[in-house]
N, C-alpha and C positions, 0 to 999 in steps of 0.2 A: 384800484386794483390794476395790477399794470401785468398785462398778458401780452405775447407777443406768438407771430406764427411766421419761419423762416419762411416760406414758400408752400404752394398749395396746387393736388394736381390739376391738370389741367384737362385731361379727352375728357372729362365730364361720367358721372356712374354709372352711364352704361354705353360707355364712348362715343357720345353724340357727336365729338370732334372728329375723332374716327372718321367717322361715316360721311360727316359734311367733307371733310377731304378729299378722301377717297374718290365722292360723286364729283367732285369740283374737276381734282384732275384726270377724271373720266371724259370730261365735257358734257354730264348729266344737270349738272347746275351750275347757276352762277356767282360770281364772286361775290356779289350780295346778298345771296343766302348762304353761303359760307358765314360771311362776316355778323349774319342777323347769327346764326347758330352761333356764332362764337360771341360776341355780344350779351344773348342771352344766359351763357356759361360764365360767364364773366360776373355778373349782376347778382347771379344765384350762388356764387361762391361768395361776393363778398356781403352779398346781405345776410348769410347763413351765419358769417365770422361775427358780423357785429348783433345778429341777435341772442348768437351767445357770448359775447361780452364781451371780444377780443378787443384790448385798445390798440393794439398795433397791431394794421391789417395788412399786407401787403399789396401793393400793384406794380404792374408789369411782369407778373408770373409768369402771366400767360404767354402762349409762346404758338403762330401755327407751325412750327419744327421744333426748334431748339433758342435757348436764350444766347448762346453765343454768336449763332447764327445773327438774333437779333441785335448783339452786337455791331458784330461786324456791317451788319446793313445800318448801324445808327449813325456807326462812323466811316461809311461810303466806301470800305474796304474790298470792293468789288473786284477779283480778279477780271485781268482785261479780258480774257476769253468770251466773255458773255457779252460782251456788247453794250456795255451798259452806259451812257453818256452824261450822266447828273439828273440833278433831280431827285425829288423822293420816289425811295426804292420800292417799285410793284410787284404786284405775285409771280409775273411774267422771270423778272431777274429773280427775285429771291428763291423761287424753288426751282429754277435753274439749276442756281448753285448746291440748293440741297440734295437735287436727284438726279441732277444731268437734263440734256435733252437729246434730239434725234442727233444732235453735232458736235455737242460737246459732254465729256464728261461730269461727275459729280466733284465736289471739293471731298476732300479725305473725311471720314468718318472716323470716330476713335471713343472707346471707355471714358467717360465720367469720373476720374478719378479711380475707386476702387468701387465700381458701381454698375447696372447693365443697363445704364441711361449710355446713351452716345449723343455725343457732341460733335457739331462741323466745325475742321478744322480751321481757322482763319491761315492765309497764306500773305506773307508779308515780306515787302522788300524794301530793299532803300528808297525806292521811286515811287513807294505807293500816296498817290493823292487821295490826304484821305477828306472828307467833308463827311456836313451834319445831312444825312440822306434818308434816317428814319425819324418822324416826330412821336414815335409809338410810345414811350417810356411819359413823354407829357401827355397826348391825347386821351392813354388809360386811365392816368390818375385826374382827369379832367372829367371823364365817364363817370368813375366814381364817384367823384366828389355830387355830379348833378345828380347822383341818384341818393345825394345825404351820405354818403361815407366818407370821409377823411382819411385817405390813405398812406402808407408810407411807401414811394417808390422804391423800386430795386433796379439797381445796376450792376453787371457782372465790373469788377472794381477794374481800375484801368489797369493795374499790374499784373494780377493773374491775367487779364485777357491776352496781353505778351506773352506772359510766361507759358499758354496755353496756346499760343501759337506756332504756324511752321513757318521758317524763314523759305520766300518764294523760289520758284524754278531762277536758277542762273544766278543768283546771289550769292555774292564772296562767301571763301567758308566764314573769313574774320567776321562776317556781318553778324550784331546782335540785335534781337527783335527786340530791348529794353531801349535800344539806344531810339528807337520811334515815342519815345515817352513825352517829348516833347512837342509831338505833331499829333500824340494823340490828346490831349491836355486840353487845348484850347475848344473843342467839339466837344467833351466833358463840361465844359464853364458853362456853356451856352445852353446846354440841357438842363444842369443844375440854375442858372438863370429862369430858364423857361417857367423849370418846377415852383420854381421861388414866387414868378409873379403870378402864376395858378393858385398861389395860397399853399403851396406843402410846407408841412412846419419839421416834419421828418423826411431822411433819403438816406438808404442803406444801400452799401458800397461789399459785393461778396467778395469777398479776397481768399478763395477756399487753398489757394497757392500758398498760403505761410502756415500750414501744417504739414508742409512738404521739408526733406531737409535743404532749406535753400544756404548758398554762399554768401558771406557778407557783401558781394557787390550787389546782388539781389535784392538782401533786404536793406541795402540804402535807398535802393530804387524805390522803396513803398514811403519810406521819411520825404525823398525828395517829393515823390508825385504830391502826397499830400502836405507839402509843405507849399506848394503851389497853387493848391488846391482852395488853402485856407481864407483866399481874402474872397474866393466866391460860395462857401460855405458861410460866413458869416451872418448869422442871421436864423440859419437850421441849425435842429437838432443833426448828428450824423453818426448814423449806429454803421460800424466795418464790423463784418459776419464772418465766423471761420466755421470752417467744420467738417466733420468723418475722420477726425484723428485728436491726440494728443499734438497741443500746437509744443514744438520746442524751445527750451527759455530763453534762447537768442532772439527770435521771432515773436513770445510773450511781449519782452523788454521793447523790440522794436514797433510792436502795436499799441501795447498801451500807455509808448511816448509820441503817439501820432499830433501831430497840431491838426486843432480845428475837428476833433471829433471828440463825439457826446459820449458815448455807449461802445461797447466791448460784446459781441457774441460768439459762445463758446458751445461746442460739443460737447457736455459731462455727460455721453452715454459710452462712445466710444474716446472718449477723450478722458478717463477718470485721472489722470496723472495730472490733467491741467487745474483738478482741485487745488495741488501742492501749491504750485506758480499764483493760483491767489491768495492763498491763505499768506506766502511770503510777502506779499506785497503789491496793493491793486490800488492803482492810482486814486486819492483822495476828490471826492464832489464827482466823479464817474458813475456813469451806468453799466451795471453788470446785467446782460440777459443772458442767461440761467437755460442752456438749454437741457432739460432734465427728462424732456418724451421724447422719446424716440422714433425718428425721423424715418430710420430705417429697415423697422422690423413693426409687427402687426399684432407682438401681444400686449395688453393694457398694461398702463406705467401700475407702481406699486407705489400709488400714491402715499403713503405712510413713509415710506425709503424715502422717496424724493422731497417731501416736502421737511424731512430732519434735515438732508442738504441745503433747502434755501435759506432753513433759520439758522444753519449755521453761516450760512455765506451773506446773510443779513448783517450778523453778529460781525460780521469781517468789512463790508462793502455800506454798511447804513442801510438803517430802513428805509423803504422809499425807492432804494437805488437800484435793488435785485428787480429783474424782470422775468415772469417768468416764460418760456419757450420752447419751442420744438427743436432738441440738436440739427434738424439739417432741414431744407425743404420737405413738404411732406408727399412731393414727386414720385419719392421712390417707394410708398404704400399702397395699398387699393384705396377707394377712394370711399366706402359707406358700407359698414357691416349692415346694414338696413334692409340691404337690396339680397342677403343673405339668406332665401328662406328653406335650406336644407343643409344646415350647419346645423347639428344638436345642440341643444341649450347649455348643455355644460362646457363643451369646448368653446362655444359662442361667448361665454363669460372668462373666457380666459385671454378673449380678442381685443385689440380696438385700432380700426380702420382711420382713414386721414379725418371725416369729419367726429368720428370720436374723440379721438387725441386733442382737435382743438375744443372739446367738453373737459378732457383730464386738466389741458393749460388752464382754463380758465377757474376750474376746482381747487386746482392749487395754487392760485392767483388769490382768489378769496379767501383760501382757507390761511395761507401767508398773512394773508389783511386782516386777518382776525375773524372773519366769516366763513366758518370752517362747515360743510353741508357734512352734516355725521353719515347720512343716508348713504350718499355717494361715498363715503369713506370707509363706510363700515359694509358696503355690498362688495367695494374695492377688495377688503381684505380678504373676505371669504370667499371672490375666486380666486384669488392668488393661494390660499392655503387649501381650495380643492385642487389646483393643478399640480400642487406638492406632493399631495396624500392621492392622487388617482393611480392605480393599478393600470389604469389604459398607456400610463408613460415609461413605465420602465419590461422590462424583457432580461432576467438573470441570464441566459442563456448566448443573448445576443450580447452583453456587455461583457462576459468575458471570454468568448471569442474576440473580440475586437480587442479587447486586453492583452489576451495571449501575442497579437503578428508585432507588438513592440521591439521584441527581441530580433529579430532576422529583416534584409531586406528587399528579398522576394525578387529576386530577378532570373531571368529564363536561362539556364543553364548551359547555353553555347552563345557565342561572341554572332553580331547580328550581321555580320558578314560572310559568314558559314550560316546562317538559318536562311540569309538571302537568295545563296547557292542550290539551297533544299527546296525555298519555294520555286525559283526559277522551274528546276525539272519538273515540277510536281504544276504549275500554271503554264509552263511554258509560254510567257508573253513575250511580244515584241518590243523592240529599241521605244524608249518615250512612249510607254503602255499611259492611253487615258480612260477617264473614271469621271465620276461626280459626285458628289458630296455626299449626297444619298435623298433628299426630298426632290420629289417632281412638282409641277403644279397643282394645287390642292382647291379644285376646280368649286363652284357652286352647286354644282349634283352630289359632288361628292359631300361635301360638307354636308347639303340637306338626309344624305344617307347615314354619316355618322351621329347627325342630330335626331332623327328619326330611331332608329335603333338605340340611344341612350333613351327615350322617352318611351323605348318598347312598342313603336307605332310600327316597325319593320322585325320580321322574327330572324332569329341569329343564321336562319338556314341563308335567306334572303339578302341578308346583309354579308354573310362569308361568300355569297355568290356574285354580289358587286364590286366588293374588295377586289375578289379572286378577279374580274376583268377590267378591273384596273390597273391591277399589276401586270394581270399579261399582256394590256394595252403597253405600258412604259417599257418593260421587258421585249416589244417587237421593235418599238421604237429606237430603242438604244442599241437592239441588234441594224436594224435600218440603217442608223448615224454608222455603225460600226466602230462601237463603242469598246474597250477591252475587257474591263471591268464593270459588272452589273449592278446598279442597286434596285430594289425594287420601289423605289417610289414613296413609299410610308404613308401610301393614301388612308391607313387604317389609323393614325396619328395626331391628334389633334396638337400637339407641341409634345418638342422634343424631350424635354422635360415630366411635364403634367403625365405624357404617355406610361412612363413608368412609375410616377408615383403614384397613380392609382393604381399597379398591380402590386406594389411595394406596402408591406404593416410599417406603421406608425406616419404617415402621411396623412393629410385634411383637405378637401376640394373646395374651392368658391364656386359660387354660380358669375359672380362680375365683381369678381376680385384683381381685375385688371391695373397695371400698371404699364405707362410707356414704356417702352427700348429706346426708339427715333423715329421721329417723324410721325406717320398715323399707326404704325407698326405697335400693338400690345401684347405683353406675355401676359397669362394668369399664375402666378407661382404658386404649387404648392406649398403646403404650410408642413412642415416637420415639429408634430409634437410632441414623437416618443421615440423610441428606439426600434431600429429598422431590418427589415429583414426581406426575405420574397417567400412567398409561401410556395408560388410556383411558377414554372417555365413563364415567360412574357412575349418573346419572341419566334422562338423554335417556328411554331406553326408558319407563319406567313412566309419567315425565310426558306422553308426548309420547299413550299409551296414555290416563291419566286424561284428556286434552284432547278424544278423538276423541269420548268418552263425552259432551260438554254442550257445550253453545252456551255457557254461562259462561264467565268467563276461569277458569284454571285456576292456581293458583302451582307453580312450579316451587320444592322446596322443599332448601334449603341450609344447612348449615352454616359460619355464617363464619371465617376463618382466626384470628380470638384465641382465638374459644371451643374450636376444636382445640387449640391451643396449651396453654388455660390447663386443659383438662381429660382433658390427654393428661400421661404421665408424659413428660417435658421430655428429651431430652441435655442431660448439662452439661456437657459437651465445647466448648461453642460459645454468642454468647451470645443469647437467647432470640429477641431482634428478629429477626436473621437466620436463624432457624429459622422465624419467623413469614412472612417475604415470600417464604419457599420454597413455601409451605403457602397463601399469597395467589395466588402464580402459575398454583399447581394448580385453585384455586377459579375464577380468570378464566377460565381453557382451559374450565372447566363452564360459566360463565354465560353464553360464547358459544356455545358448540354447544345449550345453553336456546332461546336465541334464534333460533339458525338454524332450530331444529327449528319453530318459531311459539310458543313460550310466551312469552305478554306479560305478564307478570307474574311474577317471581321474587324469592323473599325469601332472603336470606342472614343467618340470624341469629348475633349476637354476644351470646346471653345469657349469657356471661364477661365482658363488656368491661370491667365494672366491679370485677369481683371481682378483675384481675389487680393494679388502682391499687397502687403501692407502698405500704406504710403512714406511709412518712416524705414530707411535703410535699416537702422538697428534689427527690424522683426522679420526680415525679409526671408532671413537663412532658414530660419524656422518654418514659417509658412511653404516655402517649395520644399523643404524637405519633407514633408507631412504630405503634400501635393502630390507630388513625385511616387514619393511610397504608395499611394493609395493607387495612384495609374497601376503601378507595377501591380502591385495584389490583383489586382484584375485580371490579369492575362498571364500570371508566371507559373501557371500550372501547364500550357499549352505545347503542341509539338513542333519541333523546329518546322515543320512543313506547313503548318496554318498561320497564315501574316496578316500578322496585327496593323492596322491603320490609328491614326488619331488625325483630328481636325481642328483646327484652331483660328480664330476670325476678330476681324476688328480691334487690332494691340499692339502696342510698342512691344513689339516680341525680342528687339534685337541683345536689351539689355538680361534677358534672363533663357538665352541662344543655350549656353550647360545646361541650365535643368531642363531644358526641352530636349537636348543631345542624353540625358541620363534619364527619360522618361522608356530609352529602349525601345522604343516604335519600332518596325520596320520600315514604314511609312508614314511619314506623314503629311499632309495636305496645306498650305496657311495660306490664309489673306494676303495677297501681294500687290494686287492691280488698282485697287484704289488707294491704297498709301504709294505708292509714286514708287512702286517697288523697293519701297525701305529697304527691305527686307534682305534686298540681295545684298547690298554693302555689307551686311557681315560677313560674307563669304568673299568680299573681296577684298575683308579686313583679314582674313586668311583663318579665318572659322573654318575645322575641317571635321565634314559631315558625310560620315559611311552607310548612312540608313539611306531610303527610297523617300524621295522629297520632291512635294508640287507645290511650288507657290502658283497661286491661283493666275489664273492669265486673262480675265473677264471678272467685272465687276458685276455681280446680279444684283444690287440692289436701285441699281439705276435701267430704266427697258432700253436703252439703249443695247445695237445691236454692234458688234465689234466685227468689223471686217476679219476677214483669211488674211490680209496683209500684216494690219496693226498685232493679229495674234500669232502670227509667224514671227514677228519685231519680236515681240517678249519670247519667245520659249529661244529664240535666238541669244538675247541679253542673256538671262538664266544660262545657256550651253558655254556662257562665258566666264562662268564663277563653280558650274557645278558642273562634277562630269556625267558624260552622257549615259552610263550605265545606273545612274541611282535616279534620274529625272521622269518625272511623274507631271500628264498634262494632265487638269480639268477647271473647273470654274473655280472664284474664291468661295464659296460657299452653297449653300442648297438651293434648290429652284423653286422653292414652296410659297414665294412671295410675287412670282411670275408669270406671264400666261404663255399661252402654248406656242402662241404666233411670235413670241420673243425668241420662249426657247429653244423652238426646231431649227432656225436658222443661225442663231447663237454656238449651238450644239454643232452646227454642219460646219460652220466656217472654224472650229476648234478642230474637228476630226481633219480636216482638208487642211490646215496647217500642219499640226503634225505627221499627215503624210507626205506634205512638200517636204518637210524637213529631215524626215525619215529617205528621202530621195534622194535629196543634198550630201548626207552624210554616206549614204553606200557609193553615191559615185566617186564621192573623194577620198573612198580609201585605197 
């Protein structure tokens, strides 16, 4: 029975990695019980795989940040900034580079593909020396092995790890990160050596890159590496992994003419068009793994559906040959419906979590085999045809309201450069007005009061009375810093997200339904199981509370309807769009009652917007036009005098710069200071931008503190592509991940910039 599992998460079911992190880089523990916790996580993952029958298990999943990370530390790709001299790479450099330290910054952080995993960027130039600097990818599968498992390593493949890189500071523009292909190749043999004489009989190469639409000089680059490849493969089996898309038949033909590889894995969840491309023609004496459960979403496969696919792609590929799989790691799920015990039983049967899904592989693994468990098959069907037939999913009411906004495309009724002029009078702010994203630090009192009051151990009097002096606590503060714009903090918030989908119908909560972002950072998504609506107000109360507190304007603060969408576990019952303007509808009914309440200033952030882009050009137009629309519905009922904000973080924004210009913001905020300010070269590509715009000028996801100088350097750079009457100072993003003694002097040396520079420019006129 030939089962396979792309990847598996990692913080552990109830983020044991989390936490060992965390203490570590506190200086509460030591790297040796970090490594016993992770260790132990390790062991329990794969003894879990193989006693439910998984023949192909994977190792090297594991990861203490990111797999690309561990890349780049395999292959000694160490920017020089850190100091690093040779040798295998320590905790000391490697989360350096993932978070900074007190002197130097983080490496770039960026989207997963189309995913809200982030990945460290590798930074690569002509000169980079690179050596074999991590043994981690052999050592794991060494672990395994003594603990009786036989595992198949994984490697991030050596071409996508190019294609997924940036070329380094000071590098010709001509310079190409493909053309390192050859200095990264020899450091691949030697690992692949390693694995060889450890006994690996398998080693899987992810090349999630050739579902992208690449150039033919690209995809020679994957023929050539693995043609190079082949005389130190000799010997292994060698499964190349794609997946989260339809791969295109250029890229098909160029994979499954690879020398020196075994096996073929494909996404057939989100990739249903790459059926075609086999059924026309899959190389003969080849492995086909079969990814048919779904890697990326948390409701149970429809084993009946899936397993008429395998026996057809049997019928196509030889028996024997079909493997069956998870479309993509299974990273991007919670990790154990198990630990679920206030799920109700029927939704619960509609689920299944990362160690489930590898129960579903391995049922239709045997059932493929001829060892079909009816039990498991026939409990299968009958939740799948209760969550068809339940009244809890559908809402006539709600479905054709969203039906009706097809027709128009909802935009606010004066040009944003006259609403610009309305709000000026009505805020009257000054030159380079700054602001902050909107979370403060979301301290451990506080937590213990929102967890307290969810368990009903603190009464609502009690707990709207903590809230309330925490807001007016941030509220003095920010008056203090001399701030222009307020937010309150959102200490009442448990994630951005989660916060509104429990006041929103047709939403589902986990209790440790956690999955990574980066690094030890976990979101818990809600689950979208039916059609959506708000029954009532969500925020009115606290904003309308933070407002009464200052004479400042105050932002009413929002979540916009993609970044719910793209960071909510999906129905795929239905298709995404129309789950999105259900979820726009609920966000307008808020931004109105914002407004009625007197909040002039509301921001609605879409930091998904980007991350949702399909990864094939063809589908792109479509998806930001649905995006876009659904921003608009939000807010195009509103008066030219109340200005609308949106936020946007961690993304190659530059190439989809229009639908961000045609989302209509009046402001908007983006991620600039840890991508090396990408951002600003579209504008000095001559992108011309009449809204209010703050690329972020501080990095928060690193505690590093940025001097008054370096943040006078950037709002300076920025005054050079944008003019000075649309420029907006604050952080790239929220404070919710930092503490207090980062933020106050973070926050001071930002206000004290730009009032050196608010200096500069009155004496020079």
């Amino acid at each position: 029975m030939a089962s396979h599992i792309v990847g598996y998460p990692r913080m552990g079911p109830k983020r044991e990695l989390k936490f060992a992190l965390e203490s570590f880089w506190d200086g509460k523990s030591s790297a040796d019980d970090l490594k016993k916790v992770s260790a132990d996580l390790r062991s329990s993952i794969w003894r879990q795989m193989a006693d439910a029958g998984i023949k192909y298990i994977p190792s090297n999943t594991f990861s203490y940040y990111d797999q690309v990370l561990d890349t780049t530390a395999m292959l000694g790709a160490v920017p020089p900034r850190y100091g690093w001299t040779g040798g295998e790479i320590r905790f000391d450099t490697y989360f350096s580079m993932a978070r900074g330290n007190a002197s130097v910054p983080a490496m770039e952080m960026t989207k997963w593909f189309d995913t809200n995993y982030h990945f460290i960027v590798p930074e690569l130039g002509p000169d980079v020396k690179f050596s074999y600097a991590s043994h981690k990818a052999v050592d794991e599968y060494k672990e395994a092995k003594a603990l009786g498992v036989d595992t198949v390593p994984v490697l991030v493949g050596p071409v996508s790890y190019l294609l997924l890189s940036k070329p380094a500071k000071g590098a010709e523009k001509s310079f190409s990160l493909l053309s390192l292909l050859d200095k990264i190749l020899p450091i691949y043999k030697e690992v692949v050596a390693e694995l060889k004489a450890a006994g690996a009989s398998w080693i899987q190469f992810d090349e999630p890159t050739l579902v992208k639409d690449l150039e033919s000089h690209q995809l020679q680059t994957f023929t050539s590496a693995y043609s190079q490849l082949e005389s130190s493969l000799s010997g292994l089996n060698v499964l190349v992994e794609t997946y989260f898309a339809d791969i295109p038949a250029e890229a098909f033909k160029t994979l499954t003419s690879l020398k020196g590889v075994t096996g073929f894995g494909f996404d057939l969840v989100r990739g249903t068009k790459t059926l075609d491309l086999i059924k026309r023609g899959f190389p003969s004496g080849k492995y086909l793994f079969a990814g048919v459960v779904d890697g990326r979403n948390i409701w149970a496969n429809d084993a009946a559906a899936s397993l008429s696919i395998l026996q057809s792609l049997e019928g196509i590929v030889g028996k024997d040959k079909v493997v069956v799989s998870t479309s993509c790691s299974l990273l991007h799920t919670a990790v154990d419906l198990v630990n679920e015990t206030k799920l109700d039983k029927e939704l619960k049967s509609w689920l299944a979590f990362a160690a489930q899904k590898v129960v579903e592989v391995n049922a239709l693994a045997k059932a493929l085999d001829g060892q079909k468990d009816e039990a498991f098959f026939s409990a299968n069907a009958a939740a799948q045809a209760s969550r068809k037939s339940s009244p809890r999913v559908t809402n006539e009411a709600v479905q054709k309201a969203a039906a009706a906004l097809k027709g128009s495309d909802h935009r606010r009724a004066t040009n944003v450069s006259a609403r610009l002029d309305a709000q000026q009078k009505k805020l009257n702010l000054p030159i380079l007005p700054t602001t902050t994203i909107g979370s403060f630090p979301q301290t451990m009192d506080l937590r213990r009061v929102r967890r307290e009051f969810k368990a009903k151990k603190v009464s609502e009097d009690d707990y709207v009375k903590a809230i309330k002096q925490e807001i007016n606590k941030v509220v003095k503060l920010q008056e203090e810093l001399d701030i222009d714009v307020l937010v309150h903090g959102e200490p009442e918030r448990n994630d951005m997200v989660e916060y509104f989908g429990e006041q929103l119908s047709g939403f589902a909560f986990t209790v440790n339904g956690w999955v990574q972002s980066y690094g030890s950072r976990c979101v818990k998504p809600p689950i979208i199981f039916g059609d959506v609506s708000r029954p009532k107000p969500m925020t009115v109360f606290w904003s309308s509370m933070a407002q009464s507190m200052t004479a400042r304007p105050m932002k009413g603060m929002l979540t916009g309807p993609v970044t719910i969408l793209n960071w909510s576990f999906v129905r795929n019952d239905q298709p995404r769009f129309e789950t999105c303007y259900q979820i726009a509808l609920a966000i307008k009914d808020e931004v109105e009652d914002l407004e009625k309440a007197g909040i002039n200033v509301i921001q609605i952030d879409e930091a998904a917007l980007r991350e949702g882009l399909p990864l094939r050009k063809s589908e792109e137009a479509f998806y930001l036009e649905w995006a876009v629309h659904s921003f608009r519905i939000t807010n195009c009922g509103v008066a030219d005098t109340t200005q609308i904000h949106t936020h946007m973080c961690y993304s190659n924004f530059n190439d989809i710069i229009h639908s961000i210009i045609d989302m209509d913001a009046d402001v908007i905020t983006i991620e600039n200071s840890r991508s090396d300010e990408k951002l600003l070269s579209v504008f000095r590509e001559g992108v011309k931008y009449g809204a209010g715009i703050g690329p972020g000028v501080y990095d928060i996801h690193s505690p590093r503190i940025p001097s008054t100088e370096e943040i006078a350097d950037r709002v300076n750079k920025m005054l050079q592509v944008l003019e000075t009457n649309i420029l907006w100072v604050n952080p790239d993003c929220g404070l919710k991940t930092r503490k207090y003694t980062e933020v106050k002097p973070a926050l001071q040396n930002m206000v004290a910039a730009t009032k050196l520079i608010r200096t500069q420019l009155s004496s020079a006129k």
